[in-house]
C-alpha positions in Angstrom: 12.8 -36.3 -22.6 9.3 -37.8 -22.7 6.5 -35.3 -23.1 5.0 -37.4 -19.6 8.7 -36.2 -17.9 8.3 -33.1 -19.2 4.6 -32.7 -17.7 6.4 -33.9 -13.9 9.1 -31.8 -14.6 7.0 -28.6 -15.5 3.7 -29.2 -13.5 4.8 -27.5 -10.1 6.5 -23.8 -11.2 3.8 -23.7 -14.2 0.8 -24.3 -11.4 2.4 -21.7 -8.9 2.4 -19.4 -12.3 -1.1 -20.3 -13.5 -2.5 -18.9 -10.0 -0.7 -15.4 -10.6 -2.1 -15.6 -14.1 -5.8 -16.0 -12.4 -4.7 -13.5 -10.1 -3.7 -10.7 -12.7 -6.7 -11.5 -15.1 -9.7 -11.0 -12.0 -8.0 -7.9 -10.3 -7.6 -6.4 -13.8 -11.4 -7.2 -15.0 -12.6 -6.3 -11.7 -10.6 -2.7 -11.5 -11.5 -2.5 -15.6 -15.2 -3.1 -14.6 -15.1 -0.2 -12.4 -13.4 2.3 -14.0 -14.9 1.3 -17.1 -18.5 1.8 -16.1 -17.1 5.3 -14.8 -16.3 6.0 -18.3 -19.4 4.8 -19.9 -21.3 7.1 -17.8 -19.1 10.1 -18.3 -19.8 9.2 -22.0 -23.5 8.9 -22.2 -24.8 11.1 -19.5 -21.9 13.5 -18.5 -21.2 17.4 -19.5 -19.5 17.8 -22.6 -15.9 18.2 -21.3 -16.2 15.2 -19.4 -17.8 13.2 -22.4 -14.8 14.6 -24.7 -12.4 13.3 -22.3 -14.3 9.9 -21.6 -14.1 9.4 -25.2 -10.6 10.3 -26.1 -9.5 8.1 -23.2 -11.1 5.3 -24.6 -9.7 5.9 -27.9 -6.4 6.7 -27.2 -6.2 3.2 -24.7 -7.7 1.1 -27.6 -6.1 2.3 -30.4 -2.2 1.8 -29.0 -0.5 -1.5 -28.4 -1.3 -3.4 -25.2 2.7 -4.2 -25.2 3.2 -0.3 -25.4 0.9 0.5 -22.6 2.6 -1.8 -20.5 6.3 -0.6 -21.2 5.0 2.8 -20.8 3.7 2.0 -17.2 6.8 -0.2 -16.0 9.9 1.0 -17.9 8.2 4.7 -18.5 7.4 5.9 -14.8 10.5 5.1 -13.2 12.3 8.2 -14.5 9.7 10.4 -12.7 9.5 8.9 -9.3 7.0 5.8 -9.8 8.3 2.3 -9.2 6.2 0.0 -9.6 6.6 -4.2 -9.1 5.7 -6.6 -12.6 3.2 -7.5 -11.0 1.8 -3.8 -10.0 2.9 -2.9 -13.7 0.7 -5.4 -14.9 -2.4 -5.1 -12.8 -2.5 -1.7 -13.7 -1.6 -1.7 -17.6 -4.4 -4.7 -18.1 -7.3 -2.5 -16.1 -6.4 0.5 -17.9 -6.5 -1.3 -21.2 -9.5 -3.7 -20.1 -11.4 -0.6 -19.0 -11.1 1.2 -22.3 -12.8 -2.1 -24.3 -15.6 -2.8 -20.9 -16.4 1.4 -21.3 -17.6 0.7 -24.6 -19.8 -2.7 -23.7 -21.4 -0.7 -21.0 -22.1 2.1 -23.2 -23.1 0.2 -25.7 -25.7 -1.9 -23.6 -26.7 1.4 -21.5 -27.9 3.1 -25.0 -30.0 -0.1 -26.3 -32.3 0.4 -23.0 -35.3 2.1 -24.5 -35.4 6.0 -23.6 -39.0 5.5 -22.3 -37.7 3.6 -19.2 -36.1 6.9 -18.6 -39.0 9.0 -18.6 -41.1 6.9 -16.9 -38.2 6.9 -14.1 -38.6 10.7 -13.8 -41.8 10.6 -14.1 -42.1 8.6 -10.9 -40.1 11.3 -9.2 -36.7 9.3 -8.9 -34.0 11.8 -10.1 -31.7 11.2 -13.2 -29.4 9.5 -11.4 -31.7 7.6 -9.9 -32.7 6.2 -12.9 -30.1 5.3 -14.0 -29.1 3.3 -11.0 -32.6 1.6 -10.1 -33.5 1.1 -13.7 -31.4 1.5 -16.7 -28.1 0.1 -15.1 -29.3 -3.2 -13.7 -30.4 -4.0 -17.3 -27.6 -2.8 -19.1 -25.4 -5.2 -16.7 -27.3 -8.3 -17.8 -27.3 -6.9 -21.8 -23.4 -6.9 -21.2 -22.2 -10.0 -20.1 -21.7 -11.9 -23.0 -18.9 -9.2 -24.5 -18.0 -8.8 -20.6 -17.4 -13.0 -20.8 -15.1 -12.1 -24.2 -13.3 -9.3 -22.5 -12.5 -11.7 -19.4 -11.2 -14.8 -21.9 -9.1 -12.4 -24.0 -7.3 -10.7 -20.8 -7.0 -14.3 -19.0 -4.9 -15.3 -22.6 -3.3 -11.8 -23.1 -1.9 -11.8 -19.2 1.1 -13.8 -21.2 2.2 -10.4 -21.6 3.4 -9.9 -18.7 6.3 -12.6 -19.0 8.1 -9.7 -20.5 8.7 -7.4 -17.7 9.2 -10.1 -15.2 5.9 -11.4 -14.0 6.3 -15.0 -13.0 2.7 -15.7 -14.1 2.4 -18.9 -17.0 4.0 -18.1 -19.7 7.0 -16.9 -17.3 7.3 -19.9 -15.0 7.0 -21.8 -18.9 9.8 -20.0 -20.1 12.0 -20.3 -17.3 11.4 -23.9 -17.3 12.2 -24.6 -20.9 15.6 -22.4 -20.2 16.4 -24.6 -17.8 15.4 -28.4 -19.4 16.0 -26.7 -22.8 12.7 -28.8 -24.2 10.8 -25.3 -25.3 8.7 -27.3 -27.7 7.2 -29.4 -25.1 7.1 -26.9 -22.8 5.6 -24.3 -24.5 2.5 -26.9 -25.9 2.2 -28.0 -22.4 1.4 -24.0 -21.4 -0.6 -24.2 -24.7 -3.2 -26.5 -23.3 -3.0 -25.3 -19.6 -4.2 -22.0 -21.2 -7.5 -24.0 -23.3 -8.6 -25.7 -20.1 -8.5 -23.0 -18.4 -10.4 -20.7 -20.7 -12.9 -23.9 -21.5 -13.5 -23.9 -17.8 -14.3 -20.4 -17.5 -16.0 -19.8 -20.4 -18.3 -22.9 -19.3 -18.9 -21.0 -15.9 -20.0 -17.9 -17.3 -21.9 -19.3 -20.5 -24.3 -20.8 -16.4 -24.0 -17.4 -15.3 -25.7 -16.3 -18.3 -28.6 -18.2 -18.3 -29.4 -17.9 -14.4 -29.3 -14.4 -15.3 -31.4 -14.0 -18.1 -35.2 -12.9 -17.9 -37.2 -15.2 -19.8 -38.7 -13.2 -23.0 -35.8 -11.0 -22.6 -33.6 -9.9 -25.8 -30.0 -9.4 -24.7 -29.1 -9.0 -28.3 -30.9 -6.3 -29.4 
């Protein structure tokens, strides 16, 4: 079989799994953006408990296997009561884990904000919180989006991972197709370069992003 027959053969099941593999990656960067930034504020401006337990959560999600977190969530919860879909499973497993890596970004960019911004907040009479909403946040958003754009390329490639417990998202509908036409070679390269358009496409969209974003004079880097 010709890789062109192989393309027509393929194109259909591997398109209907490319839009669950978009799917997965922006509920799991969006949910991972929100309980991410949750964390990142429990870890720089929360009471000590809660900054403990920000931090070990962040540590104990990146510092085990992604693969382990997701058999933990799908194959793991049953036993108590929880059933969950592949799909559920996934969403879930990649958030947790995306969280964990975006908590870090956040707090990273939220501590590079100079301190007087702060004072000069209060100062003002705006509360902490305040603050940090109106003043430090919005800043430490723009400072973060070009890790955020790595975060959101790495889950879009690592949402492969969930072939294993059943998603039909690309890698899925690729290997069910090559188990069925038995040309896994062709198959697989052809999932291969679905995968680098797609990631060339987004990483071109938010590389725009980026720059109608950025305040002219304004170090993001630093």
């Amino acid at each position: 079989m010709t890789f062109a027959e192989v393309v027509q053969q393929s194109w259909g099941p591997m398109m209907e799994g490319l839009q669950i593999t978009i799917q997965l990656t922006f509920l799991s960067i969006i949910f991972g953006l929100a309980l991410g930034l949750i964390l990142a504020l429990g870890k720089v401006y929360g009471w000590k408990p809660l900054r403990w337990f920000c931090t070990a959560f962040i540590e104990i999600i990146r510092g085990t296997p992604l693969l382990v977190q997701i058999f933990i969530i799908y194959f793991g919860l049953p036993p108590y009561g929880i059933r969950l879909s592949p799909l559920q499973a996934a969403v879930i497993a990649f958030s947790i884990n995306s969280a964990a890596y975006q908590a870090e970004y956040l707090r990273g960019a939220i501590q590079s904000i100079p301190s007087g911004q702060m004072q000069a907040a209060l100062s003002m009479g705006m509360s902490a919180w305040q603050g940090v909403l109106s003043i430090i946040l919005p800043q430490a958003l723009r400072r973060v989006i070009p890790p955020w754009t790595n975060e959101f390329i790495y889950l879009l490639k690592y949402t492969s991972l969930a072939y294993i417990i059943g998603t039909p998202e690309l890698m899925g509908q690729a290997r069910f197709v090559a188990s069925r036409n038995y040309e896994y070679f062709q198959v697989y390269v052809l999932a291969a370069l679905i995968y680098l358009g797609i990631v060339l496409v987004f990483s071109e969209v938010f590389s725009w992003i980026e720059r109608r974003v950025r305040i002219p004079g304004f170090d993001y880097h630093s």
